[in-house]
Phi, psi and omega in degrees: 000106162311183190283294220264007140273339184290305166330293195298338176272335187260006181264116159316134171280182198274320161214160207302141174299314153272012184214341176092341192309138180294159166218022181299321201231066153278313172103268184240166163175167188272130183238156170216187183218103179286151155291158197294317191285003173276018192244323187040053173259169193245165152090174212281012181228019154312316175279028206244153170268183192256148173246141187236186183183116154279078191315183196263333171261005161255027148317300183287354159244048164267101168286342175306153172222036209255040156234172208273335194192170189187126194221139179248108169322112174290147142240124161278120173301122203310135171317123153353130152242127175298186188265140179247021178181173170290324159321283161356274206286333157313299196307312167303311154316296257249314166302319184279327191298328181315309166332310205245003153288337170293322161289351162123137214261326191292327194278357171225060175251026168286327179294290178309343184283323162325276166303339165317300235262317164314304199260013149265301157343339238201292205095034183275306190269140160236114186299109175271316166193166169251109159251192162228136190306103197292356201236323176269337199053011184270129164324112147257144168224140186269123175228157166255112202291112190307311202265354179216013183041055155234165178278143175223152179266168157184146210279172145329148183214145091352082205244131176261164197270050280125275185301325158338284196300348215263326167321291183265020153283318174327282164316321186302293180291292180335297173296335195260013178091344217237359187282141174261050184246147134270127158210160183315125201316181164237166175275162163334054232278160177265178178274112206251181167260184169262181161350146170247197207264026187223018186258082194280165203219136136305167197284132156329130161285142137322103188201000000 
């Protein structure tokens, strides 16, 4: 058997033979090897067999059994993609900080002051005004959300070289795909500039 038939029986299909199903993040699933006249195909590759890839349930209702070999198929599930640009990765911050503003800003407001701070850096977040509470005495700060234009406030935080570090592994994963939080896409941001230099912001985290 040459190489470039040996390829073709052993490269996994993509999907189930009889039902169309994906099978990349299947885990495992039954594979076979037909004789060639069971293809009924023409042309120089007629005599050669066929590799089939099955999901599990229509295995269990397959009955034929006129095939040459039979195996069960390992899969690794397709790797995490990273962001490949800058839109990407706006887009992406900017869906997770939605995320955990929608959840409520005090139990995450070490993240959100963080991701804030980031996504101004970027130009996603545009610095509106720094107040302070009168009944907490804790920072609020105010932005304007590039991308969906509403304002969003987030309180002040205290972040230790601990929380830095812990933050920006966060991010880090987030970006390279490997993050387990799901949250809801975001739209596209266009490409803004940041703050310009006469608009004052708080002092940055270290990052």
């Amino acid at each position: 058997m040459d190489r470039e038939v040996f390829l073709k029986l052993t490269k996994p299909q993509q999907h189930c033979v009889l039902c169309g199903a994906p099978l990349a993040e299947a885990g495992k699933h039954p594979s076979v090897l037909v004789p060639a006249q069971a293809n009924d195909e023409e042309g120089d590759e007629a005599d050669i067999p066929r590799r089939q890839d099955y999901c599990h349930a229509c295995w269990e209702k397959h009955t034929a059994k006129d095939y040459l070999g039979f195996w069960i198929t390992r899969r690794e599930p397709p790797k995490p993609r990273r962001v490949q640009n800058r839109r990407e990765r706006n887009a992406r911050l900017a869906a997770y900080f939605d995320y955990f503003y929608r959840e409520g800003g005090e139990a995450h407001a070490a993240r959100l002051y963080f991701l804030a701070h980031l996504l101004m850096r970027y130009g996603v977040l545009r610095w509106v005004r720094t107040e302070t509470d009168p009944e907490t005495h804790k920072e609020r700060i105010s932005y304007r959300h590039m991308i969906n234009d509403e304002e969003v406030v987030v309180e002040g935080a205290e972040l230790s070289d601990d929380d830095l570090v812990v933050l920006k592994r966060e991010v880090d994963e987030l970006l390279a795909g490997t993050l387990g939080v799901q949250t809801e896409s975001a739209s596209e941001p266009a490409e803004t500039s940041s703050p310009s230099h006469d608009e004052p912001s708080p002092a940055e985290p270290e990052t």
